[in-house]
N, C-alpha and C positions, 0 to 999 in steps of 0.2 A: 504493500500500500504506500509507506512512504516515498517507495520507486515512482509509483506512477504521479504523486502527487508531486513531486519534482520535475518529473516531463509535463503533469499540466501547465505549474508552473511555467516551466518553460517557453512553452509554447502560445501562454498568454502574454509573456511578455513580449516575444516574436512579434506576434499578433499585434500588440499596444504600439510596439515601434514603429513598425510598419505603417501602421494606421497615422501617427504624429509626423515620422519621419519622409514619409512618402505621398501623402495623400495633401498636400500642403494646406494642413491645418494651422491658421494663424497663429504664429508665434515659435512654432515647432521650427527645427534644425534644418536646412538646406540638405538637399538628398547629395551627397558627396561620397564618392565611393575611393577617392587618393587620402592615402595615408594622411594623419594629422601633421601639418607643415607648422616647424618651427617659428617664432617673433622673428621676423627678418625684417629690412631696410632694403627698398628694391629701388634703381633710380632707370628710367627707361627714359628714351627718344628718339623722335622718326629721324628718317636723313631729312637731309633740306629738301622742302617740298616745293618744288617748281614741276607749275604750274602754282602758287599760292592756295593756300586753305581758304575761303571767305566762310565766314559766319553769319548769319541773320544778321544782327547789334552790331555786327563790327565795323568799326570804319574803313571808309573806303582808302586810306592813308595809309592805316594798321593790317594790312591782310596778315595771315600767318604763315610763315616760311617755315616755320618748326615748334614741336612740340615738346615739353619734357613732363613725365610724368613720376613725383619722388611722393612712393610710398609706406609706412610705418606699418608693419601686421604685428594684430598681436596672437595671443594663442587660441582664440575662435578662428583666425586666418581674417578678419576686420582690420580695415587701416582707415590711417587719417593721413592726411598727407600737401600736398599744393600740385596744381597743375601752371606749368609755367607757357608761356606764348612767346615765341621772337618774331619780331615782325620784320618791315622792311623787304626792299628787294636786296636779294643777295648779288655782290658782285661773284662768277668764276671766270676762268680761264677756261682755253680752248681744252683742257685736259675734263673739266668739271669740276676742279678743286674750288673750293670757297676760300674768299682772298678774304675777307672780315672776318677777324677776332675776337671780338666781341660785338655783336651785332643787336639790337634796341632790343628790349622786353618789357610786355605790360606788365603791370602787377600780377602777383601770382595770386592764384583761386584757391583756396579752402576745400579740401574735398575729402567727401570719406567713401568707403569700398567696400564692398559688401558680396558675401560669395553667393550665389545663383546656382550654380549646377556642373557638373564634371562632366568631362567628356569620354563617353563610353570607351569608345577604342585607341584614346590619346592623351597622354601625360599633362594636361592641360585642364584649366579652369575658368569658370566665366565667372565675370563679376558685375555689379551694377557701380556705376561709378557717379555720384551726385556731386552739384557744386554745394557748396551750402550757404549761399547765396541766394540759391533757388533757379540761376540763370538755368537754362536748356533743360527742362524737365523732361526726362524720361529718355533721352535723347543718347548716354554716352555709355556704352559699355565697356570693359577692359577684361582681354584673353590673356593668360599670364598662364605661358610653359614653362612647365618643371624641370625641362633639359633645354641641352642648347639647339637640339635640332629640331624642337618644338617652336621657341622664338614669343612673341608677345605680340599682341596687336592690339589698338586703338579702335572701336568702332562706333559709327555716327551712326543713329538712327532720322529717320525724315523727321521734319518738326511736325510737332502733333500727333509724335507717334503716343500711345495708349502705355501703360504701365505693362513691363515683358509677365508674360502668364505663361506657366510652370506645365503642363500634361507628365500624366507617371505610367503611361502604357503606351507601348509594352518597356517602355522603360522613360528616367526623368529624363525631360527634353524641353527648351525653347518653343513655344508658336509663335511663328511670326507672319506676318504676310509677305506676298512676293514685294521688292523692291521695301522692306521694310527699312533694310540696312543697306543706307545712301555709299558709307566713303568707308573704306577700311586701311587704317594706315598704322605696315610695322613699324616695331621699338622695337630696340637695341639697348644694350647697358652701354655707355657711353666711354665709361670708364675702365673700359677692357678690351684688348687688342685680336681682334678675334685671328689665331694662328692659321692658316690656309690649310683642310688636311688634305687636298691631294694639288702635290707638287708637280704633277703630271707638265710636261711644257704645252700650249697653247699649240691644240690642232692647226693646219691649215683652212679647215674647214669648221663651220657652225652652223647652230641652228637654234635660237631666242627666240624665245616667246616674250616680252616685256609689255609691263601694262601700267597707266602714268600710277601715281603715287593711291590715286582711290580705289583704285582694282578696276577701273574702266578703261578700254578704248585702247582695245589690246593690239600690239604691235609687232611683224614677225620678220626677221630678218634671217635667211640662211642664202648660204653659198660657200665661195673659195675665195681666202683672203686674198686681195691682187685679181680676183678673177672674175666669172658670172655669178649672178644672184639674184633671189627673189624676195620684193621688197611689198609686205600683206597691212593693207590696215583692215582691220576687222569690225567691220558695221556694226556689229551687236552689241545690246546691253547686256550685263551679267548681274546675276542676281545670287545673295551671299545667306550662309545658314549661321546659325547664331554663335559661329566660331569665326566669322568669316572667309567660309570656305565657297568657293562659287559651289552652288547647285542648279545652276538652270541660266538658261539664256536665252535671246528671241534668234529667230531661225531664218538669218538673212543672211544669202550666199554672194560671194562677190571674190573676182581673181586678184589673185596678185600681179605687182609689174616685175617687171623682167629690169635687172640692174646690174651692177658693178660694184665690186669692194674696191675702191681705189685709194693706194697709201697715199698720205698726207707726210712733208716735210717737217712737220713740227717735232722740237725733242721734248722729251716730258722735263718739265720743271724740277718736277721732284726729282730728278735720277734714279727713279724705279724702274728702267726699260717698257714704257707704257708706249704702246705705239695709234696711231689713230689713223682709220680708215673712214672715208667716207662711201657714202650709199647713194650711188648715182643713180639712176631711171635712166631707161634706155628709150626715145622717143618713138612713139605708136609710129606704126607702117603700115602707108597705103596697100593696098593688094591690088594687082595687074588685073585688068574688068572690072574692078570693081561697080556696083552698083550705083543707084542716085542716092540709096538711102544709106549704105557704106560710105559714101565719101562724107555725106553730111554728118556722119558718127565717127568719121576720122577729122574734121574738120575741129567738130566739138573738143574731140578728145585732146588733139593736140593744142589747142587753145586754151585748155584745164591745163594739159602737162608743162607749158612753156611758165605760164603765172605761176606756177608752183614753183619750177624749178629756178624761177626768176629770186624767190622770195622765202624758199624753203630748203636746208640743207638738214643732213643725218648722217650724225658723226659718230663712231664706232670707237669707246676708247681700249683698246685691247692691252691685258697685262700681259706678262711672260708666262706665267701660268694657268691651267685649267679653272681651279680653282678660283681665280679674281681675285680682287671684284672690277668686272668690266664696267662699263656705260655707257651709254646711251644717251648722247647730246641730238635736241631737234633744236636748232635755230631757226627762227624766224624774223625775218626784215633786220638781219646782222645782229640779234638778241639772242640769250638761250631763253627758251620760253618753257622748255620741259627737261630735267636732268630726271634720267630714269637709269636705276643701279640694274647688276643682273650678274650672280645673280642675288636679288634684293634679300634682308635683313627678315629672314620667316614669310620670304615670299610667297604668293597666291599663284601657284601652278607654274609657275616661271621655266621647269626645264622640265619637259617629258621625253621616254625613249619613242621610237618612231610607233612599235605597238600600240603603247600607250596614246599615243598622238591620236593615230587611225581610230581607234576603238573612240575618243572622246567625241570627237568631229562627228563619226558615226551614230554615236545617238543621240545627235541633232539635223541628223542628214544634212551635215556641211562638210564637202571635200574637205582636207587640212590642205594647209596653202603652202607646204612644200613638199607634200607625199608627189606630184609629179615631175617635182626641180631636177634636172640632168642630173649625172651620175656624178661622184662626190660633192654636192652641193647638201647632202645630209648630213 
């Protein structure tokens, strides 16, 4: 008898956790399934974000070039902490190095952090992140990986997004709606030199996927350094799950141009052997007969291509090794208007193998845009 009233026990208390711990009864525990994480002191921040962050509030003076977010947990895994803003436009060089050392910051925000839910199959954690100001309600999340190759990310929700709501089946998970989560931008710990692990030297050949700093407006470059290449911008919106991880996108096919990796004489500043190739477009061609409604589609075409190419440049800044971290400079009207890393800081999909590539493209029935690029151009 005492046996089995010790299994009932048991099994009422099972029962009672589950019920508190799971079913989100106000007040009860966040459903966390990662070991309890010690008081730590976490200091995160994106790269410089060109293209700038705008805010609702924010001036049109102050956009945001970068974020820093420094957090205090204690032993429930709860912080308080500040989020800081730099604003200004950043000066770089033709490499993408930032020439300012200390570059404007608004005041820092007040914030505290609060855990939400683990991620099933990933060393990672979601948090709700408030100003305590009240500024952006409901609006700011933060993912903080427990390893390094997990990474940390910042994510915006649309304004007026609703307070995040919990579902526990078939297991605890985020709802959100599509396009709930606007902009997704990784953190880095600032204060540590990440060592490159593979020293491999720098193929002849590549193949980037890069997408600007929100996870939008994705961008693909593969070919033969010095040689042919295929230059994709990808029409599609993409749409993020509540890690932001893309799960879904709109299903708009479109080619890519036919290009050239052409080296550039510049030496790198730093003396890190960084070299820079740019990404030429190779000008549409008539075809011999062609048609009335062919030439008026080449007419178009090449009157896009010449304005572009008048006023748009894509500069490739390649390391010595595989590893990186490369970039990805787009100038526009002699400005850099977008520095995109690659590959980026817990990046969003940023390198798949070619399998991988096909199968993704495929269940959206969209070719990938370098699955038919000439032979070493993969």
């Amino acid at each position: 008898m005492p046996h089995r009233l010790r299994r009932w026990r048991l099994l009422r208390g099972m029962v009672l956790a589950g019920l508190l711990g799971w079913c989100g009864i106000p007040g009860a525990a966040p459903p966390l399934q990662l070991p309890p994480q010690e008081p730590t002191h976490v200091l995160l921040r994106t790269d410089v974000l060109l293209p700038p962050l705008v805010l609702p509030d924010t001036p049109a003076d102050q956009v945001i070039t970068a974020l820093t977010v420094q957090v205090t947990f204690d032993d429930a895994d709860e912080g308080r902490g500040l989020l800081t803003c730099e604003v200004g436009t950043p000066t770089v060089n033709t490499f993408g190095d930032v020439l300012q050392e200390s570059p404007p910051v608004l005041a820092a925000h007040d914030i505290t952090v609060r855990p939400l839910v683990d991620d099933p199959d990933r060393h990672r954690r979601l948090y709700t992140l408030t100003l305590t100001d009240g500024r952006f309600p409901n609006r700011l999340m933060l993912v903080r990986g427990f390893s390094p190759r997990e990474g940390s990310r910042l994510l915006i929700r649309r304004q007026g997004a609703p307070p995040v709501r919990l579902e526990h089946e078939p297991y605890s998970h985020v709802v959100l709606d599509r396009g709930d989560i606007e902009q997704v931008l990784t953190l880095h710990d600032p204060t540590t030199t990440a060592v490159p692990q593979d020293a491999t030297p720098q193929s002849p050949t590549l193949s980037w996927e890069t997408r600007r700093w929100d996870g939008q407006q994705r961008l693909t470059v593969c070919g033969t350094l010095g040689g042919p290449a295929l230059l994709h911008h990808d029409p599609n919106s993409f749409f993020f799950n509540a890690f932001g991880d893309v799960w879904g996108m709109s299903a708009v096919g479109s080619e890519p141009y036919p290009a050239t990796l052409q080296p550039l004489p510049d030496l790198d500043p730093m003396g890190q052997g960084r070299r820079l190739f740019e990404v030429v477009r190779i000008p549409p061609k008539l075809k011999a007969g062609a048609s009335r409604a062919e030439r008026d589609r080449y007419r178009f075409f090449r009157a896009h291509y010449e304005e572009h190419s008048k006023n748009v440049r894509y500069i490739l800044v390649i390391t010595p090794t595989t590893a990186g971290p490369h970039r990805l400079l787009i100038w526009e009207h002699r400005r850099v208007q977008q520095l995109r890393h690659h590959p980026q800081h817990s990046g969003i999909g940023f390198t798949f193998n070619p399998t991988d590539r096909i199968e993704f493209y495929e269940e959206f029935l969209i070719p990938p845009p370098c699955q038919t690029a000439p032979a070493g151009q993969h």
